[in-house]
C-alpha positions in Angstrom: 3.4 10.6 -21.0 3.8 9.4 -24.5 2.6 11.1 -27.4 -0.1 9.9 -29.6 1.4 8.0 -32.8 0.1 9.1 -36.0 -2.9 7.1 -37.7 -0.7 5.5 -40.1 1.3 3.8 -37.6 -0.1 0.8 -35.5 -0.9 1.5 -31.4 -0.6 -0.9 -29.0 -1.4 1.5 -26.1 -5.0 2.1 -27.5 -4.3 5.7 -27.5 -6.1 7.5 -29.9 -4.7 9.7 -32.3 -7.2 12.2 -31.3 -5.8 12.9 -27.7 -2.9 14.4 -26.1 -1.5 12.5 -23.7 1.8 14.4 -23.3 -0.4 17.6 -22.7 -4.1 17.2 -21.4 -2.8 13.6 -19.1 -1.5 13.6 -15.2 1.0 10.3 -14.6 1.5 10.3 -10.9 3.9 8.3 -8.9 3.4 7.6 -5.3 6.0 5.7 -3.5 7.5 5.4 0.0 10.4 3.4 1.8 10.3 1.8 4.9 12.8 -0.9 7.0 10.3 -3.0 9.0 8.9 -5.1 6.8 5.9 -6.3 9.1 4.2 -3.0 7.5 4.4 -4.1 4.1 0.7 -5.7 3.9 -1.0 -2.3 5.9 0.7 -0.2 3.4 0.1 -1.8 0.6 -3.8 -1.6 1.9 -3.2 2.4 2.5 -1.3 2.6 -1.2 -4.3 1.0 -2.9 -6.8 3.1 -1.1 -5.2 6.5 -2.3 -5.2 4.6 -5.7 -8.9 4.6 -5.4 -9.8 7.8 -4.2 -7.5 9.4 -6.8 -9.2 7.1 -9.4 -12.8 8.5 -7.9 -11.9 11.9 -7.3 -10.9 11.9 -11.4 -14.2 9.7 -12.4 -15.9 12.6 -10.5 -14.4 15.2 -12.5 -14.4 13.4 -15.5 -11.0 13.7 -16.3 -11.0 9.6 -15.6 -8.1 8.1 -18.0 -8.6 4.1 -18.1 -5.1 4.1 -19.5 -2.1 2.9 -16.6 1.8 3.5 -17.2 2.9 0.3 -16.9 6.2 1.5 -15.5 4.6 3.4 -12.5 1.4 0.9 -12.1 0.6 -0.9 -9.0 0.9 -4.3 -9.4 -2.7 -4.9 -8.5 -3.5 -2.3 -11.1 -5.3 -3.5 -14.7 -3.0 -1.8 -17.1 -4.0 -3.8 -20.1 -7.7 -2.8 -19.5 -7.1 1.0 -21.2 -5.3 -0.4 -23.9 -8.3 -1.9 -25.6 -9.5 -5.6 -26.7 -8.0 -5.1 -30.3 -4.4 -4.5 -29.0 -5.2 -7.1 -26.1 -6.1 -9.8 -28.7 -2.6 -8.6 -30.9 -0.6 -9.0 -27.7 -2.4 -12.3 -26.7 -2.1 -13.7 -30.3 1.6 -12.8 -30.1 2.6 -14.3 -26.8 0.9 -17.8 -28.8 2.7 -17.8 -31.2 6.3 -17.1 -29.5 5.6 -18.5 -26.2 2.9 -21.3 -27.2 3.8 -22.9 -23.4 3.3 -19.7 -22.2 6.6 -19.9 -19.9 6.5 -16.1 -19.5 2.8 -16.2 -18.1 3.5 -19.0 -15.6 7.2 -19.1 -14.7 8.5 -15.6 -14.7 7.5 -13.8 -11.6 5.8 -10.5 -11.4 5.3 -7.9 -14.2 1.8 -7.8 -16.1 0.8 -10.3 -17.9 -1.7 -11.0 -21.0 -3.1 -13.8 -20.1 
């Protein structure tokens, strides 16, 4: 996990400078491989059910971390949701202004997106 940048320098994670991600945070990566692909949809169902119960079992404990690594995160996963409105309204404000048909919202499949 990444470390928390200093308060002086500009977060677009939304984590605090306060926490320690690299220390007190758990990133796990489930994956799995398989050859017939008329599984895909049932596993994907089973994949986002232990997503769920991981996420509960956490919220339970209160060790709950909103924040998702995008690298690792299911797609159906809200990754931009931890990083907070601020940096949300920075990123959106940035796609406008680079992007103002929004070509990498609408024509580039996959990967998260800010809009």
């Amino acid at each position: 996990m990444p470390k928390s940048p200093p308060e002086s320098i500009p977060n677009g994670l939304g984590i605090l400078p306060s926490v320690s991600p690299e220390k007190d945070w758990v990133n796990l990566l489930v994956t799995f491989q398989y050859i017939d692909n008329s599984l895909t949809k049932d596993l994907e169902s089973i994949m986002l059910d232990v997503i769920n119960k991981i996420d509960g079992i956490a919220k339970g404990e209160g060790v709950n971390v909103v924040y998702k690594y995008m690298d690792y995160a299911h797609w159906k996963q809200d990754v931009f949701g931890g990083y907070g409105a601020d940096a949300i309204q920075d990123m959106q404000k940035v796609a406008m202004d680079y992007d103002p048909l929004g070509m990498f919202q609408h024509q580039v499949i996959g990967g998260f997106k800010v809009f």
